[in-house]
C-alpha positions as a Markdown table, in Angstrom:
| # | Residue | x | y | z |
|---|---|---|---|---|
| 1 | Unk | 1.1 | 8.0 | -37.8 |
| 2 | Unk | -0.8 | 5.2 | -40.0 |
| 3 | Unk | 2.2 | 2.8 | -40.9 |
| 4 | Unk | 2.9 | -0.1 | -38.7 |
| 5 | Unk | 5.8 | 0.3 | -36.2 |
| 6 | Unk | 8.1 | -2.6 | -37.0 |
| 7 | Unk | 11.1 | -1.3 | -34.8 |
| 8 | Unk | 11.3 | -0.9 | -30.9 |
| 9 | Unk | 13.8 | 0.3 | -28.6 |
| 10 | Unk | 13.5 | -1.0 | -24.7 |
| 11 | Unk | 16.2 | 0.9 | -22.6 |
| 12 | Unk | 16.3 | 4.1 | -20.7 |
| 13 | Unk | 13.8 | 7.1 | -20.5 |
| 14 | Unk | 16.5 | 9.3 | -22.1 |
| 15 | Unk | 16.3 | 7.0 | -25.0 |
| 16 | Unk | 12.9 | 8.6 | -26.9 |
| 17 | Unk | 13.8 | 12.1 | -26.3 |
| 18 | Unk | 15.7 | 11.8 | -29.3 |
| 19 | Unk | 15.7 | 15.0 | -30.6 |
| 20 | Unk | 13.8 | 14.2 | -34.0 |
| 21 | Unk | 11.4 | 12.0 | -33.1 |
| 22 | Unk | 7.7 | 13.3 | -34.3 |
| 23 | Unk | 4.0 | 12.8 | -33.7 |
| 24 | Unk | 5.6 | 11.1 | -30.4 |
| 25 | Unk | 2.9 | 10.3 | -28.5 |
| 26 | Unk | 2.4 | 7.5 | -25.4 |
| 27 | Unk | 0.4 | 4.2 | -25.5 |
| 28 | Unk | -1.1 | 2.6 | -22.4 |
| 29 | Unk | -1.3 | -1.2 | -23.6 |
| 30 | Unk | -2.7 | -3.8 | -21.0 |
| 31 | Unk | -1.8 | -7.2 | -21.8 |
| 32 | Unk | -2.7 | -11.2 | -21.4 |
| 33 | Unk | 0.2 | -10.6 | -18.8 |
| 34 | Unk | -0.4 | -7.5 | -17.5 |
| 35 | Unk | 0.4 | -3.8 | -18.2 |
| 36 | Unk | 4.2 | -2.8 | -19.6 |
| 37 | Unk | 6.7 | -1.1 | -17.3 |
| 38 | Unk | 5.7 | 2.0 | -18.8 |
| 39 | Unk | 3.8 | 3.5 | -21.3 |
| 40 | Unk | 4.7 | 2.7 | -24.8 |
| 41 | Unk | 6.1 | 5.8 | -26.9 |
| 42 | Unk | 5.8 | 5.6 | -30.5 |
| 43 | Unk | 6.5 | 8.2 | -33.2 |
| 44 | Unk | 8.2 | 8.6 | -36.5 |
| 45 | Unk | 12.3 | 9.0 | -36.4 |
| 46 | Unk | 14.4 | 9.1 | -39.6 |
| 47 | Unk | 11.3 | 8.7 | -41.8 |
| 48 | Unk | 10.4 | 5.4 | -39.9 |
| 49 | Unk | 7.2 | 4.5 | -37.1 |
| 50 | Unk | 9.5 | 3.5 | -33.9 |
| 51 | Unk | 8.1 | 2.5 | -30.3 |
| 52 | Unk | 10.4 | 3.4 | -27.0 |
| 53 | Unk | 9.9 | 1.5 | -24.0 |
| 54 | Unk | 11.7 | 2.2 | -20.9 |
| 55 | Unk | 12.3 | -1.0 | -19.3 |
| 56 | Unk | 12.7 | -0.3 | -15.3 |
| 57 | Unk | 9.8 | 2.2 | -15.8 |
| 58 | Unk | 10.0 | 6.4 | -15.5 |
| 59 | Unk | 12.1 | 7.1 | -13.3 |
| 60 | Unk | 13.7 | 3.9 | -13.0 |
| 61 | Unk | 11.6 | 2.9 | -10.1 |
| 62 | Unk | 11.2 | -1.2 | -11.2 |
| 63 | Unk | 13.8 | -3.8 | -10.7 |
| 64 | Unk | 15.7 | -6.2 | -13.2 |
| 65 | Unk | 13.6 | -9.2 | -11.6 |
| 66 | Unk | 10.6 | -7.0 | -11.3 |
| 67 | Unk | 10.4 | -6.1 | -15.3 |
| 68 | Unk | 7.2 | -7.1 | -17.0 |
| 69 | Unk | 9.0 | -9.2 | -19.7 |
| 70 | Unk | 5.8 | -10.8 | -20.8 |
| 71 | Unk | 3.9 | -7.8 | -21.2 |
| 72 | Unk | 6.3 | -5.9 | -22.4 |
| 73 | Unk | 7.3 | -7.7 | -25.4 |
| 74 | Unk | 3.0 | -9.4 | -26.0 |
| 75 | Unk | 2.7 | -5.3 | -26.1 |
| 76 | Unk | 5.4 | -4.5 | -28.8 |
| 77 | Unk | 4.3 | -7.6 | -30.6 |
| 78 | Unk | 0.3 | -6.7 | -30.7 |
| 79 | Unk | 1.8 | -3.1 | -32.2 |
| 80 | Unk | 3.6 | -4.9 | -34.8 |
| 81 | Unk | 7.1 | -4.9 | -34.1 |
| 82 | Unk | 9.1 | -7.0 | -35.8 |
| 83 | Unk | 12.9 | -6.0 | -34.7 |
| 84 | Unk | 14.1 | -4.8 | -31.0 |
| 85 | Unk | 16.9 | -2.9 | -30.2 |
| 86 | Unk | 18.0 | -3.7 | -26.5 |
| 87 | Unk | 19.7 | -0.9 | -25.1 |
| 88 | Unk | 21.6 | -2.3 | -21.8 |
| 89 | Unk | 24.4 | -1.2 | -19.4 |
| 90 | Unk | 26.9 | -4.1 | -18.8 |
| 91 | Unk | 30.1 | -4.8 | -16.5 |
| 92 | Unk | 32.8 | -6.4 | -18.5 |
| 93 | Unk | 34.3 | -9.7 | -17.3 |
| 94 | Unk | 37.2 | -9.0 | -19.9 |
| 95 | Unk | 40.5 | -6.3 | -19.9 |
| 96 | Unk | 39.6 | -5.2 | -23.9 |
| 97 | Unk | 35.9 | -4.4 | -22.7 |
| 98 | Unk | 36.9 | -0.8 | -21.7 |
| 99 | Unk | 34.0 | 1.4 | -19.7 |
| 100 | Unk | 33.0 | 3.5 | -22.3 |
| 101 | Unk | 33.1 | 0.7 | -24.8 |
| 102 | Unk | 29.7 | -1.0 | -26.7 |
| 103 | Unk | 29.6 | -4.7 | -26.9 |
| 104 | Unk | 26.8 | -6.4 | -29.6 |
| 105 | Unk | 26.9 | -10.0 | -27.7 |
| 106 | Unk | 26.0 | -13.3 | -29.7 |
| 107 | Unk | 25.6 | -15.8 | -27.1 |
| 108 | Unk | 23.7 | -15.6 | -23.7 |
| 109 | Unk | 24.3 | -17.3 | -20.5 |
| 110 | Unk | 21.1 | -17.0 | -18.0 |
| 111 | Unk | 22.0 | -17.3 | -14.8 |
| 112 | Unk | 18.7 | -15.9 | -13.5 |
| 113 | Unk | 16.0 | -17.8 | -11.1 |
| 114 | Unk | 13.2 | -16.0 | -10.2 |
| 115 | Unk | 11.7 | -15.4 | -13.4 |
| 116 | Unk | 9.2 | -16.3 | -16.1 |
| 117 | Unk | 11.4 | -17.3 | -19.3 |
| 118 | Unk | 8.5 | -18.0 | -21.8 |
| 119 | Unk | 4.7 | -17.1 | -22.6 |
| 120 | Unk | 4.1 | -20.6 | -22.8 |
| 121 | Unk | 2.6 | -23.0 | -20.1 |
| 122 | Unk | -1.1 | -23.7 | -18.9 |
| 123 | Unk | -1.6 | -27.0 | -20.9 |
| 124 | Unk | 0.1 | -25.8 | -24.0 |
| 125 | Unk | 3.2 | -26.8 | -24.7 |
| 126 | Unk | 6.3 | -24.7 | -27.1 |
| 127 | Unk | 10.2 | -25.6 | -26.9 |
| 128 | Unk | 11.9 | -22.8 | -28.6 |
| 129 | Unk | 15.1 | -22.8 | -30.7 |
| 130 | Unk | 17.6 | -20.7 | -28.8 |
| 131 | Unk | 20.8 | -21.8 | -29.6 |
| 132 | Unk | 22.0 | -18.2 | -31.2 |
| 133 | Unk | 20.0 | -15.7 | -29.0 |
| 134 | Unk | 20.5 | -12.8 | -30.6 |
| 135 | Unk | 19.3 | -12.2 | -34.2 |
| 136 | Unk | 22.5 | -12.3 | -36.5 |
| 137 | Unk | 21.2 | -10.1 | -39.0 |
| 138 | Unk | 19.9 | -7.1 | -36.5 |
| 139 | Unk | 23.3 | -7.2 | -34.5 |
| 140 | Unk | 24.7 | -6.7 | -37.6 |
| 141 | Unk | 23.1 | -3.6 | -38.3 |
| 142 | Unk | 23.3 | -2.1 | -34.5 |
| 143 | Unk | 27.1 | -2.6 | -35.1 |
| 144 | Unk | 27.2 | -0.9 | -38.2 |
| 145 | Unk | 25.5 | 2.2 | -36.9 |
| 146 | Unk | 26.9 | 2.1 | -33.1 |
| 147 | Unk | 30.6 | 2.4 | -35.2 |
| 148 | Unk | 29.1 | 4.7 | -37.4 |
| 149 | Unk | 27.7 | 6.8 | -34.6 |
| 150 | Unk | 31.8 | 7.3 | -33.5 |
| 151 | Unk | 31.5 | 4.0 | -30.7 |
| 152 | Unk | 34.0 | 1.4 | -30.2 |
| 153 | Unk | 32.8 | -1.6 | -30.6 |
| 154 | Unk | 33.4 | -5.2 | -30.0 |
| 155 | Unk | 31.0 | -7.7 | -32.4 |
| 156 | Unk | 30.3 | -10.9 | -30.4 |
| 157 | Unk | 30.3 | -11.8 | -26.6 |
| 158 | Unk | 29.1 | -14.1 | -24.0 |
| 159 | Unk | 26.4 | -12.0 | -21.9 |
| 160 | Unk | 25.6 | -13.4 | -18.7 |
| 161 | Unk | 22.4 | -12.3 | -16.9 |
| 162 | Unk | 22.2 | -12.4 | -13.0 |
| 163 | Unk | 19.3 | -11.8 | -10.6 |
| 164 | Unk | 19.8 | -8.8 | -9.5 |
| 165 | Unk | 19.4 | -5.7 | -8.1 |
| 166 | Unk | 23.1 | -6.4 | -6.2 |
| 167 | Unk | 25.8 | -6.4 | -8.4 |
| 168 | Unk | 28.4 | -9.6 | -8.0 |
| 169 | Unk | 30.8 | -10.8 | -4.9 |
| 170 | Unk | 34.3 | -11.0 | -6.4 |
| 171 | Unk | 34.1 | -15.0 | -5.9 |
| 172 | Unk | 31.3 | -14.6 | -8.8 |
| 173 | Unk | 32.5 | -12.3 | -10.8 |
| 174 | Unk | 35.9 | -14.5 | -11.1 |
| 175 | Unk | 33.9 | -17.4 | -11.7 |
| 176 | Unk | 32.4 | -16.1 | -14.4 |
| 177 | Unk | 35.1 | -15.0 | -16.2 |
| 178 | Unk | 36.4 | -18.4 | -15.6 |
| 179 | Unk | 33.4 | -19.9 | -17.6 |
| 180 | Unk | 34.2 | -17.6 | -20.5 |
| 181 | Unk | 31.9 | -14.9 | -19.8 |
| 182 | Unk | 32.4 | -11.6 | -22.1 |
| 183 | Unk | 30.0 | -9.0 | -20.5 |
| 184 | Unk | 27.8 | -9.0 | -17.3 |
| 185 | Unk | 24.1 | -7.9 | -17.0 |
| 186 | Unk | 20.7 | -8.1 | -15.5 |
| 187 | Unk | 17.7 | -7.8 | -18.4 |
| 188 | Unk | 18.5 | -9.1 | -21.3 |
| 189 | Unk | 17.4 | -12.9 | -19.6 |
| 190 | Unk | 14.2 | -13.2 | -20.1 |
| 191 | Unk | 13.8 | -10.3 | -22.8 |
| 192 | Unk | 15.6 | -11.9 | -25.8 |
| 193 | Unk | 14.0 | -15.7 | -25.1 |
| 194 | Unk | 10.5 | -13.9 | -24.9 |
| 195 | Unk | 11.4 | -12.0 | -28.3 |
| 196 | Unk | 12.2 | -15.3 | -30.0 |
| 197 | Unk | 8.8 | -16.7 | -29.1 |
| 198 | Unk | 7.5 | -13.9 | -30.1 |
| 199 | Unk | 9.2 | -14.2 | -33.4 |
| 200 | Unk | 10.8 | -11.0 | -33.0 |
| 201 | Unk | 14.2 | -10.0 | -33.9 |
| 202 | Unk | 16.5 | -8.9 | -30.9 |
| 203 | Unk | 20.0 | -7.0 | -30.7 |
| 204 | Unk | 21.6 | -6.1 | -28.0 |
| 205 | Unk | 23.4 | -2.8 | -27.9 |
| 206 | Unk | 25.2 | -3.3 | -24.5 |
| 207 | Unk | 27.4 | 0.2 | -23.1 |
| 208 | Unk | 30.2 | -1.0 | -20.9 |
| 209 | Unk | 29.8 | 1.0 | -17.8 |
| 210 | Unk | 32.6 | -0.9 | -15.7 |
| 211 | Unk | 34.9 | -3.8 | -14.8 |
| 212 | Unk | 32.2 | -5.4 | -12.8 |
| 213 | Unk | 34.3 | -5.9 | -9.5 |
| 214 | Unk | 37.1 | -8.9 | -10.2 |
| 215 | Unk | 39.4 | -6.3 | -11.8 |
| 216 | Unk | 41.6 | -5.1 | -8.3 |
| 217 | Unk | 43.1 | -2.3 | -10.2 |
| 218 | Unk | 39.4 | -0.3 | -10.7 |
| 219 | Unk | 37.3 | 0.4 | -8.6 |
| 220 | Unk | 34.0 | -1.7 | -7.4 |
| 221 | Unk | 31.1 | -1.0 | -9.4 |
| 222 | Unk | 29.0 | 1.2 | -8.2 |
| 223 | Unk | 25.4 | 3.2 | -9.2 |
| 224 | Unk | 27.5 | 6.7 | -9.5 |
| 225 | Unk | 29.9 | 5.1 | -11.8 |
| 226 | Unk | 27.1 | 3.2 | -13.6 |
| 227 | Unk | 24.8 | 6.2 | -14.1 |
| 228 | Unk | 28.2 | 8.6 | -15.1 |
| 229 | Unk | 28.9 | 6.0 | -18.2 |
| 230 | Unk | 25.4 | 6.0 | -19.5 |
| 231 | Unk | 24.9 | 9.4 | -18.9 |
| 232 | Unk | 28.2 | 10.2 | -21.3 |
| 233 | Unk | 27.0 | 7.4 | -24.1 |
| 234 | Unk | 23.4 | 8.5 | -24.1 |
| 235 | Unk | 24.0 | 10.4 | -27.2 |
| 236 | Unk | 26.1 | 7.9 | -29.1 |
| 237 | Unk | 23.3 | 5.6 | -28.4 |
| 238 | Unk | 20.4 | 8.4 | -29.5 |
| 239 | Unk | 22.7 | 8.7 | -32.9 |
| 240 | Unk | 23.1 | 5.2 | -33.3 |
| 241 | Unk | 19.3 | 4.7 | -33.1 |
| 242 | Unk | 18.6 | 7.4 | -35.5 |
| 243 | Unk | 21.0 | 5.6 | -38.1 |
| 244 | Unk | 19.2 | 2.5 | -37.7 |
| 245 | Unk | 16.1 | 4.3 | -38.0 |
| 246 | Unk | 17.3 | 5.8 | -41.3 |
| 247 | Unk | 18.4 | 2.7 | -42.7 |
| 248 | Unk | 15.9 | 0.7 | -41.9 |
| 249 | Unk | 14.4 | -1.9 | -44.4 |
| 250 | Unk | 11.0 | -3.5 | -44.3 |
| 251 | Unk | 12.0 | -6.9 | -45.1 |
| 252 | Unk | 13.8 | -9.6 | -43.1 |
| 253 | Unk | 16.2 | -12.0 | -44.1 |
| 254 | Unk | 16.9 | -13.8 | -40.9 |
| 255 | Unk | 15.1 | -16.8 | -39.4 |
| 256 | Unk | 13.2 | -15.3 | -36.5 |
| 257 | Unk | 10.0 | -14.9 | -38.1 |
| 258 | Unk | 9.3 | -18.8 | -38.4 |
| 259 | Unk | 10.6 | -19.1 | -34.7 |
| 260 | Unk | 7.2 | -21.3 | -33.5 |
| 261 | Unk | 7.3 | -23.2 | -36.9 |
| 262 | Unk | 8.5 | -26.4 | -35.2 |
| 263 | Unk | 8.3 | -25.4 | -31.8 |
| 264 | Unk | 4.7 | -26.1 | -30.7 |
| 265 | Unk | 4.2 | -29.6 | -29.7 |
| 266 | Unk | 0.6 | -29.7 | -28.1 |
| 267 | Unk | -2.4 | -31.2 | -29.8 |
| 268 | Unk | -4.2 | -28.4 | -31.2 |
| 269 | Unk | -7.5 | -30.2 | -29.4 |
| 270 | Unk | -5.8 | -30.6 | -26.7 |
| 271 | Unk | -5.1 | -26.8 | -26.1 |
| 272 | Unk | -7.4 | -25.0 | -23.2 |
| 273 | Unk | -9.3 | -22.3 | -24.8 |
| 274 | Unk | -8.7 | -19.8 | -22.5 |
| 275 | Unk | -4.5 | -20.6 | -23.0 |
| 276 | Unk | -5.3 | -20.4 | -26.7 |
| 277 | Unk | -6.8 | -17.5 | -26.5 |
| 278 | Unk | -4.3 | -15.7 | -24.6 |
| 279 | Unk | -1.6 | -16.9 | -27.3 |
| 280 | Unk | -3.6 | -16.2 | -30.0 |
| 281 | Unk | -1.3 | -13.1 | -31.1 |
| 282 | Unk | 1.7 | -15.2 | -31.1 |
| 283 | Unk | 0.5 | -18.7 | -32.7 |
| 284 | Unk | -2.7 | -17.6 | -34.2 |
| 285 | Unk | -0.9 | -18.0 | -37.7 |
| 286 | Unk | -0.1 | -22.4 | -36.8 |
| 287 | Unk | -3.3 | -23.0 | -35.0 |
| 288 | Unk | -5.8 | -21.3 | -37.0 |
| 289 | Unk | -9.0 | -24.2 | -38.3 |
């Protein structure tokens, strides 16, 4: 496979043993930030060079604070990529959100604390546009082929990430319904911000698993009932992947690609080599003599 890979998946293991998928064959990719939670699996789906990256690692052995965001996404970047299809389990914090259901959020709330939320820092300076997250444009399409695929789906959300690993006290949960949360979750914060800086696309794909814990008439969420939902939509979400595969088209008409445009505020003098070297995939294109 000679043709740049311009679309990633991060989600489960299950995810790239899409039946289809040739020349499959892994990538170990050590980064400015370290090595990715696993190694990177890229192949040809539909016609199209895609990369799979399970984000918690094989066999699901790293943790939502423990994902290497950074080098996950530096990796994807340094291959190429140019869109990202998040696949993510979520609670729901609303009745309509049914287990079973997919939501493609719009808006993001991060209520995380223990985690790097950008590639920037040591002496140089970036300040991000993230007012709409997600990448319009890419949600768009994940709807169209989630539906396609035989999902139902809800367009638009507010996804709030927590720390993690435990899930929410009902105190929480109610008080983020009461903010006007949509969904619940523990990755997508700081996947999508990283993406953005990366001037990558991002979509969210998120399978509604369960009612999180505030609804008294369901059961509290558990790991069985978690696993059980995404087990069931695994297939939906291997056809919906293969759609977007198929449809995929090289150019983008979305606003994610200028990202850093007016985002990076230090000097260019006044930028430590070494920093400037480690960012030189991401801002080599604004800096350069």
């Amino acid at each position: 496979m000679t043709d740049t890979i311009k679309l990633a998946v991060i989600g489960g293991s299950g995810l790239y043993e899409i039946p289809g998928l040739q020349q499959a064959r892994e990538q170990v990719i050590d980064t400015p930030f370290g090595k990715t939670s696993a190694p990177i699996v890229t192949g040809t789906l539909e016609g199209a060079p895609v990369a799979f990256l399970a984000r918690h690692g094989i066999g699901h052995h790293i943790t939502p604070t423990e994902v290497p965001y950074q080098a996950n996404i530096y990796a994807l970047k340094s291959l190429g990529v140019e869109r990202i299809v998040s696949i993510s389990a979520c609670g729901s914090l609303k009745e309509e959100f049914a287990p079973g259901h997919i939501v493609i959020p719009d808006q993001l709330y991060d209520n995380t604390r223990l985690r790097p939320r950008s590639f920037f820092g040591e002496g140089f300076v970036a300040h991000v546009s993230v007012a709409d997250p997600f990448c319009a444009d890419l949600s768009s399409d994940v709807e169209s082929a989630a539906r396609e695929a035989g999902g139902v789906v809800h367009q638009g959300g507010a996804f709030i990430t927590i720390e993690g690993p435990r899930f929410s006290t009902r105190a929480e949960s109610n008080t983020f319904r009461s903010w006007g949360m949509s969904i619940i979750g523990m990755t997508a914060s700081p996947e999508v911000f990283l993406a953005r800086e990366a001037e990558i696309c991002y979509a969210t794909m998120a399978h509604v698993t369960d009612y999180d814990v505030w609804h008294v008439s369901e059961e509290p969420v558990t790991v069985e009932m978690v696993i059980q939902t995404l087990n069931r939509n695994t297939l939906l979400a291997q056809d919906a992947i293969r759609i977007i595969a198929r449809k995929f088209k090289a150019e983008r008409n979305c606003d994610c690609e200028r990202a850093l445009a007016t985002a990076l505020i230090t000097r260019k003098d006044a930028i430590p080599v070494e920093t400037r070297k480690k960012l030189d995939l991401l801002v080599r294109k604004y800096i350069e003599e």
